[in-house]
C-alpha positions as CSV (number, residue, x, y, z in Angstrom):
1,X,12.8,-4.1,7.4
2,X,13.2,-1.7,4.9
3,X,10.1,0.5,6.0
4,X,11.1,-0.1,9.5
5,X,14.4,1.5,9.0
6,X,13.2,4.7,6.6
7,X,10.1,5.2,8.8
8,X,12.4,5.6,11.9
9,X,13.5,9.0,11.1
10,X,9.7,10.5,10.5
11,X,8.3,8.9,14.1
12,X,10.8,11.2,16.1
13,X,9.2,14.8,14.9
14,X,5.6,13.8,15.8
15,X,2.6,16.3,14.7
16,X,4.1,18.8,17.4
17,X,5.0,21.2,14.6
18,X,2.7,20.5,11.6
19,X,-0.1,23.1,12.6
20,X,-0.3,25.0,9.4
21,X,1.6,28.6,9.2
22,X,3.7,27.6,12.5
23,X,7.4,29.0,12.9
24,X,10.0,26.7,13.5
25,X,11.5,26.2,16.9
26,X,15.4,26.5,17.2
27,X,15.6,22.4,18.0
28,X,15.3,19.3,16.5
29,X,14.7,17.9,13.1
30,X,13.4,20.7,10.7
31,X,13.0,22.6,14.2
32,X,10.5,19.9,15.4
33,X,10.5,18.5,18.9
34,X,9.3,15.0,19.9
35,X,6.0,14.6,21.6
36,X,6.3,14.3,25.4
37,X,4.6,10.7,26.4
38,X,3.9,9.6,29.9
39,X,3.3,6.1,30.6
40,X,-0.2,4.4,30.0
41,X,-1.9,1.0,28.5
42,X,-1.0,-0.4,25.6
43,X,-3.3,0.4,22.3
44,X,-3.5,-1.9,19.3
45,X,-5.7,1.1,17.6
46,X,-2.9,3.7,18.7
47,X,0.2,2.0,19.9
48,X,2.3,5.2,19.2
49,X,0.0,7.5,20.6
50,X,-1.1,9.2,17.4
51,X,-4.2,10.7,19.3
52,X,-2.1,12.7,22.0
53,X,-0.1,14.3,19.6
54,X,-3.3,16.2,17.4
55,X,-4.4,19.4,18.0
56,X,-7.9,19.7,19.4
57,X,-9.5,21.1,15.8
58,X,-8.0,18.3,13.8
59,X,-9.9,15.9,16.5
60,X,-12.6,17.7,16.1
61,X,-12.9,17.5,12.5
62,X,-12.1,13.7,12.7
63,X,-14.7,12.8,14.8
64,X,-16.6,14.5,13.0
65,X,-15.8,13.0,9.6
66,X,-16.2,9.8,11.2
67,X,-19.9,10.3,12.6
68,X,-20.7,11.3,9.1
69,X,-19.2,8.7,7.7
70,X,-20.4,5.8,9.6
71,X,-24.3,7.4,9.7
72,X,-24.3,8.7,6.2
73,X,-22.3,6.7,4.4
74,X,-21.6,2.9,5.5
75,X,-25.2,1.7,5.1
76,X,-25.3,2.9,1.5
77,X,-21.6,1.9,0.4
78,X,-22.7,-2.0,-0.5
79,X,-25.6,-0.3,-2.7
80,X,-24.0,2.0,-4.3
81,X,-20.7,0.0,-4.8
82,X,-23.0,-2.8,-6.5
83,X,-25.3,-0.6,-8.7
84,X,-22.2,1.9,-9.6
85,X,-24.3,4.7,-8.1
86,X,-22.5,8.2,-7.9
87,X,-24.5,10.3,-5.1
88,X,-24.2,13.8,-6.0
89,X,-25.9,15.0,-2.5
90,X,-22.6,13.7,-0.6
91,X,-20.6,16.8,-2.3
92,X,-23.2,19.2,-0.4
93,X,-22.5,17.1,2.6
94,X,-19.0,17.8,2.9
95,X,-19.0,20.8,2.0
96,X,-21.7,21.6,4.8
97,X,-19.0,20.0,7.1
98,X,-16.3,22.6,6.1
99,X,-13.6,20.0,4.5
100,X,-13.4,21.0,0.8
101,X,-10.5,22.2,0.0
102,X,-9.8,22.5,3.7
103,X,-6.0,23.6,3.5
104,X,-7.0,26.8,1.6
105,X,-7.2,29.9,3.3
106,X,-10.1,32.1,3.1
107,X,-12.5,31.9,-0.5
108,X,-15.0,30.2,2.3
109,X,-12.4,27.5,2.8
110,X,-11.2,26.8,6.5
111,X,-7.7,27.2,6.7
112,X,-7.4,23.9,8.2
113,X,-3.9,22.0,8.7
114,X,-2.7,19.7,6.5
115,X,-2.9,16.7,9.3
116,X,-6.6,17.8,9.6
117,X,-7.2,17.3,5.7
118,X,-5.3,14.1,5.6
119,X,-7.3,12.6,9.0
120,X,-10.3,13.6,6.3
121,X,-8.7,11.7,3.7
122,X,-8.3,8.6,6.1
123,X,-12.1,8.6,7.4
124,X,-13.6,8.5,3.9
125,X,-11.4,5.9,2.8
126,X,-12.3,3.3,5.8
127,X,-15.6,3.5,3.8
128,X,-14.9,3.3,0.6
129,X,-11.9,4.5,-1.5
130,X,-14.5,5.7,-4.3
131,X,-15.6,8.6,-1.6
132,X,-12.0,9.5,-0.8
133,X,-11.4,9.9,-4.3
134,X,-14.7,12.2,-4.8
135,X,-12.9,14.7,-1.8
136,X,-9.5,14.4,-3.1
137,X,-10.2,15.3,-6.8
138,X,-12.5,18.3,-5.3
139,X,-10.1,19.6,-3.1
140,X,-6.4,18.9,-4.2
141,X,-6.8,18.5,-8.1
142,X,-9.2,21.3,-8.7
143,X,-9.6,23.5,-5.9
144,X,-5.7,23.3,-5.4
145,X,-5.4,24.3,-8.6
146,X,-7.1,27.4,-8.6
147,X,-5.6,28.4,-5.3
148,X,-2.1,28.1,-6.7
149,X,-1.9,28.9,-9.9
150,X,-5.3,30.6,-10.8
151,X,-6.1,34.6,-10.8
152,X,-7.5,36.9,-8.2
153,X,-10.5,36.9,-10.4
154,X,-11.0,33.0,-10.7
155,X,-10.5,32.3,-7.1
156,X,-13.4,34.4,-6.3
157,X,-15.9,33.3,-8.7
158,X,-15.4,29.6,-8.1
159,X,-13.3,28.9,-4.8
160,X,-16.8,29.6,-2.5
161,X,-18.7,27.6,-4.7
162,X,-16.9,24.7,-5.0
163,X,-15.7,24.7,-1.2
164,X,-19.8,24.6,-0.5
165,X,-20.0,21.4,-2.7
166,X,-22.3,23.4,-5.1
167,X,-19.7,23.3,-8.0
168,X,-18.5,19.7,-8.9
169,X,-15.4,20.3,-10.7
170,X,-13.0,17.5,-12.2
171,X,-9.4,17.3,-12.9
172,X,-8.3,16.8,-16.9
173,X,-4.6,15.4,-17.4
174,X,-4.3,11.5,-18.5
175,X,-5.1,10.7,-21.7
176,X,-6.1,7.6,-24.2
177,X,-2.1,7.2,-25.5
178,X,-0.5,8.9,-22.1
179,X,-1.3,8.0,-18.6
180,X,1.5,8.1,-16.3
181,X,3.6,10.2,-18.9
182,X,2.0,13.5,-18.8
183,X,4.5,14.7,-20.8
184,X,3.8,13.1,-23.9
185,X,0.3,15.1,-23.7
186,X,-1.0,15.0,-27.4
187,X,-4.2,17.9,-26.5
188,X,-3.1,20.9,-28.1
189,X,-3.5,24.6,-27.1
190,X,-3.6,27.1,-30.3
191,X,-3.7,30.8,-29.1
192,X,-5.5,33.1,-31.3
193,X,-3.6,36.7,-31.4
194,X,-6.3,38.3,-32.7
195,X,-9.4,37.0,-30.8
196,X,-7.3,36.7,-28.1
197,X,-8.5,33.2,-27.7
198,X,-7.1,29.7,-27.3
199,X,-8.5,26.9,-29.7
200,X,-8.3,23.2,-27.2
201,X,-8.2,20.1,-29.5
202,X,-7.4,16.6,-27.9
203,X,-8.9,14.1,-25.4
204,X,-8.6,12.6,-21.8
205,X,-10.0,9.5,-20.3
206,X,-10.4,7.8,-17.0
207,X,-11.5,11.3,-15.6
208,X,-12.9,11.1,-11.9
209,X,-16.4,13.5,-12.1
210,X,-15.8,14.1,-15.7
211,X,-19.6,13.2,-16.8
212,X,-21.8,15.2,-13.9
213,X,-18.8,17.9,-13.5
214,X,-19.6,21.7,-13.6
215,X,-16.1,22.6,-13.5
216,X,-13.2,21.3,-15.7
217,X,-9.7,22.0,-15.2
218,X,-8.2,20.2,-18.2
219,X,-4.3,20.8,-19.3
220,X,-3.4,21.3,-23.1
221,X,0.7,21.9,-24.6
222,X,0.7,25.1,-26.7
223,X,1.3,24.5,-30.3
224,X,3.7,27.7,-30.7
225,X,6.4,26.4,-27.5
226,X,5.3,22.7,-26.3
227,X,5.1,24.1,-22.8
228,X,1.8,22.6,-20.7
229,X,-1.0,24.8,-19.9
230,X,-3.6,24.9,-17.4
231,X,-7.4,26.2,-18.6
232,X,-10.7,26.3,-16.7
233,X,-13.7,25.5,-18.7
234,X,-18.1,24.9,-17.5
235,X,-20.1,22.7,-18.3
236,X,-21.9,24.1,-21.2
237,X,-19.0,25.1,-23.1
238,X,-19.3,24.6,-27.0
239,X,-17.3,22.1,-28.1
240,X,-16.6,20.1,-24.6
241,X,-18.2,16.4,-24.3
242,X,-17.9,14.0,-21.8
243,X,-19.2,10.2,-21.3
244,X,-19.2,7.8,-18.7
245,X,-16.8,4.9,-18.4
246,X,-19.0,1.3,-17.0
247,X,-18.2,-1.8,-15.9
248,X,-15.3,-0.9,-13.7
249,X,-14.0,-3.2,-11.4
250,X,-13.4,-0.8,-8.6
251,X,-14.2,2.8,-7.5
252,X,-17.5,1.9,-8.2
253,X,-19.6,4.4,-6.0
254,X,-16.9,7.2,-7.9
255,X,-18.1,8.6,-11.3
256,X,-15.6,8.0,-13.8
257,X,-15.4,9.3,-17.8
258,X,-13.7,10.9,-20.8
259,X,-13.4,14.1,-21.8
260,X,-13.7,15.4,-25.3
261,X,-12.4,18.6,-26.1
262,X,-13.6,19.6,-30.3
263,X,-12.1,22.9,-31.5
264,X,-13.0,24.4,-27.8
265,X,-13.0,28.0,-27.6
266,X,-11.0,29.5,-24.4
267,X,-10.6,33.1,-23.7
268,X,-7.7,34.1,-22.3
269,X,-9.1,34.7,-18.3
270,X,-9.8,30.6,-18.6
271,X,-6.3,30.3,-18.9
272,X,-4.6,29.7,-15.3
273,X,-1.9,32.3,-15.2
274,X,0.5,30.8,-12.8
275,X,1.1,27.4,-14.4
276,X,3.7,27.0,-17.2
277,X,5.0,24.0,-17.6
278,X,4.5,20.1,-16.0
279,X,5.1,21.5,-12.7
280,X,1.7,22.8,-12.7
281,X,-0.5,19.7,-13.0
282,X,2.2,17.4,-11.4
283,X,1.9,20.0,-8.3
284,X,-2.0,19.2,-8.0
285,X,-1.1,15.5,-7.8
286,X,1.9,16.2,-5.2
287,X,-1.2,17.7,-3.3
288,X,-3.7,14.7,-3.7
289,X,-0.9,12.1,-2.8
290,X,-0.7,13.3,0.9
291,X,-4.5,12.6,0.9
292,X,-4.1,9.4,-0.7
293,X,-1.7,8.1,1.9
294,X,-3.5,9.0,4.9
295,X,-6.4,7.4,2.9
296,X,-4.8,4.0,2.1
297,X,-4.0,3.5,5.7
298,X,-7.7,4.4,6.5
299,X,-8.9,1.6,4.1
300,X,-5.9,-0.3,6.0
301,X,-7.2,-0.1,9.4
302,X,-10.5,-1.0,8.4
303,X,-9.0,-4.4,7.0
304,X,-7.2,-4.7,10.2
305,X,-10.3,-4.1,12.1
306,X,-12.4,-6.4,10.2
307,X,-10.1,-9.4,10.5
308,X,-9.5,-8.9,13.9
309,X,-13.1,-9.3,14.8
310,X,-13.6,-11.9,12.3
311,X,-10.6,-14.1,14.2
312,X,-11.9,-13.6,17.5
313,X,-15.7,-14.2,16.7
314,X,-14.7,-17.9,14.2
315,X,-14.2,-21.0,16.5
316,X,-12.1,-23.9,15.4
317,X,-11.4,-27.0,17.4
318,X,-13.2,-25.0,20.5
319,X,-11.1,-22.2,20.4
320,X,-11.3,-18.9,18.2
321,X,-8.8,-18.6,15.2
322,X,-7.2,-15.6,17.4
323,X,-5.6,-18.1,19.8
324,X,-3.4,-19.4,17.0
325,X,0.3,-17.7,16.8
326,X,0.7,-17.4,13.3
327,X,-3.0,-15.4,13.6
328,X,-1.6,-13.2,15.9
329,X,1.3,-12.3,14.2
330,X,-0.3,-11.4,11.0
331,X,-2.1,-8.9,13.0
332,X,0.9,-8.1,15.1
333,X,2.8,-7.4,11.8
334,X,-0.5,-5.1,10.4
335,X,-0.5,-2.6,13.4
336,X,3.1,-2.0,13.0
337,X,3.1,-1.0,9.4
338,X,-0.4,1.0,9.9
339,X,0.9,2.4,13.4
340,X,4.3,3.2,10.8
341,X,2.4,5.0,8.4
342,X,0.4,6.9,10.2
343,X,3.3,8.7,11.9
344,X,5.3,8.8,8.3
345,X,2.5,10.6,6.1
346,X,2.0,13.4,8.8
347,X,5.8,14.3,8.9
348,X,6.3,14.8,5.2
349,X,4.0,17.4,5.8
350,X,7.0,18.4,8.3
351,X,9.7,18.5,5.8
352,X,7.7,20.4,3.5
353,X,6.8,23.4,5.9
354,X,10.7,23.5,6.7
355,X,11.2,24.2,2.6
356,X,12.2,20.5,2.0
357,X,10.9,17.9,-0.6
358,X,10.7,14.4,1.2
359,X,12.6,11.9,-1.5
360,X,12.8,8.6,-1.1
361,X,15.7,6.7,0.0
């Protein structure tokens, strides 16, 4: 009930006002009117009429993202899952589809909304969350980074690249000792006055990309103040090792490693100028939680889907398991709190264009 009662706020707003850049309208929550519905057949896919409420490029790049996925990358998932096989080629892929980094604005990225990138989010993820997490580490952690806190200079020379899926870059925060508390961050930062330098010592681990990356963006505190810093480093750079991590239980088809960074030598344009402080890398991961929620309720609706067919097609007693009640209201319950979600993640994107932070509560 408690999700019931929080959620009922965000379903009023609908997806009316979330096209990226839009002004606010002089009515409603953050300026947002509800969606005009008319009547027509209940959906247990859509029963709150998601669908009607997208604009026609976010369809488009649904359906799209869905063809792809279920052509490209359901018959291999099984595989791949089983043999922990990372496929390089699907970067290229999406970045031949035009979803990299799809909120950013020029650089070769499409400007896209950020319903569009989370309907991305939620395609992948029916599949398998290990290629949700490839897109999401791409575009939110690395490519978000640059946007917003990298230089002119930076944005250029890797923005294109990596929005084309020919760069593979990976994001470099938790660490052996620190996980969830970045701010105990033991990798240290030690600027150099007079090469004008920064010497990187520390390590990281459970890295998404970290062993095929070409691009790290790894975050060190500064010896001199404590204060976090953002750097970007390549593949290549002396001093920089990484390793695979094996045997994982999950995220399988996803490569996952450590990063070791030995007396690395930074100059100073590898430093991202506009993040100082925590609120740098823990503004990356607001960015890649919007994705992750629109993904988790794609991996939800496959669930939903699967045992919905499974209870209709298994006979018991002469009769499928779907004839049973208690069935039914499993299933009842799991298209509420999907239909729920759906409608919730897209309107924190509401709050946020308004200037406000959705807090729980």
């Amino acid at each position: 009930m408690a999700l019931h009662r929080a959620a009922a706020p965000l379903l009023r707003p609908g997806l009316r006002g979330l096209r990226r850049g839009s002004t606010a309208p002089p009515h409603g929550e953050c300026g947002i009117p509800g969606p005009s519905l008319s009547p027509r057949p209940f959906s247990w896919q859509d029963p709150l009429r998601l669908e009607e409420q997208l604009a026609p490029d976010e369809r488009l790049l649904r359906d799209t993202l869905r063809s792809y996925c279920r052509q490209r990358l359901q018959p291999r998932v099984v595989g791949d899952a089983r043999d922990q096989v990372f496929r390089r080629e699907i970067l290229t892929e999406l970045g031949e589809l035009g979803v990299l980094g799809a909120t950013i604005k020029g650089y070769g990225c499409a400007g896209a909304s950020a319903v569009a990138y989370g309907l991305a989010a939620r395609e992948l993820e029916r599949v398998d969350s290990s290629y949700r997490s490839l897109f999401s580490v791409q575009s939110s952690l690395v490519m978000h980074a640059l946007a917003a806190y990298g230089s002119e200079e930076q944005r250029r020379r890797y923005l294109p690249a990596l929005a084309r899926g020919q760069l593979l870059g990976c994001f470099g925060l938790t660490e052996p000792n620190h996980g969830s508390d970045p701010g105990g961050m033991e990798t240290r930062a030690r600027y150099d006055a007079g090469a004008r330098t920064y010497r990187l010592r520390g390590a990281k681990t459970w890295i998404t990309n970290a062993p095929v990356a070409d691009l790290f963006v790894v975050w060190a505190a500064g010896e001199e103040d404590g204060r976090v810093r953002g750097f970007v480093l390549e593949r290549g750079t002396r001093g920089l090792h990484t390793a695979p991590i094996g045997g994982k239980l999950a995220l399988r088809a996803s490569c996952t490693g450590t990063i070791e960074l030995d007396d690395v030598e930074a100059p100073s344009d590898a430093l991202l100028p506009g993040a100082l402080g925590l609120a740098g890398p823990l503004g990356c991961l607001d960015s890649a939680r919007y994705g992750i929620a629109w993904g988790a309720l794609g991996a939800a609706e496959a669930c939903l889907e699967t045992a919905r067919q499974y209870v209709l097609d298994r006979k018991q007693f002469g009769a499928p398991l779907a004839r049973n009640q208690l069935v039914q209201k499993k299933l009842a319950d799991m298209v509420t709190e999907i239909a729920l979600g759906l409608h919730a993640s897209p309107s924190s994107s509401a709050a946020a264009a308004c200037g406000a932070r959705c807090r729980p509560g």
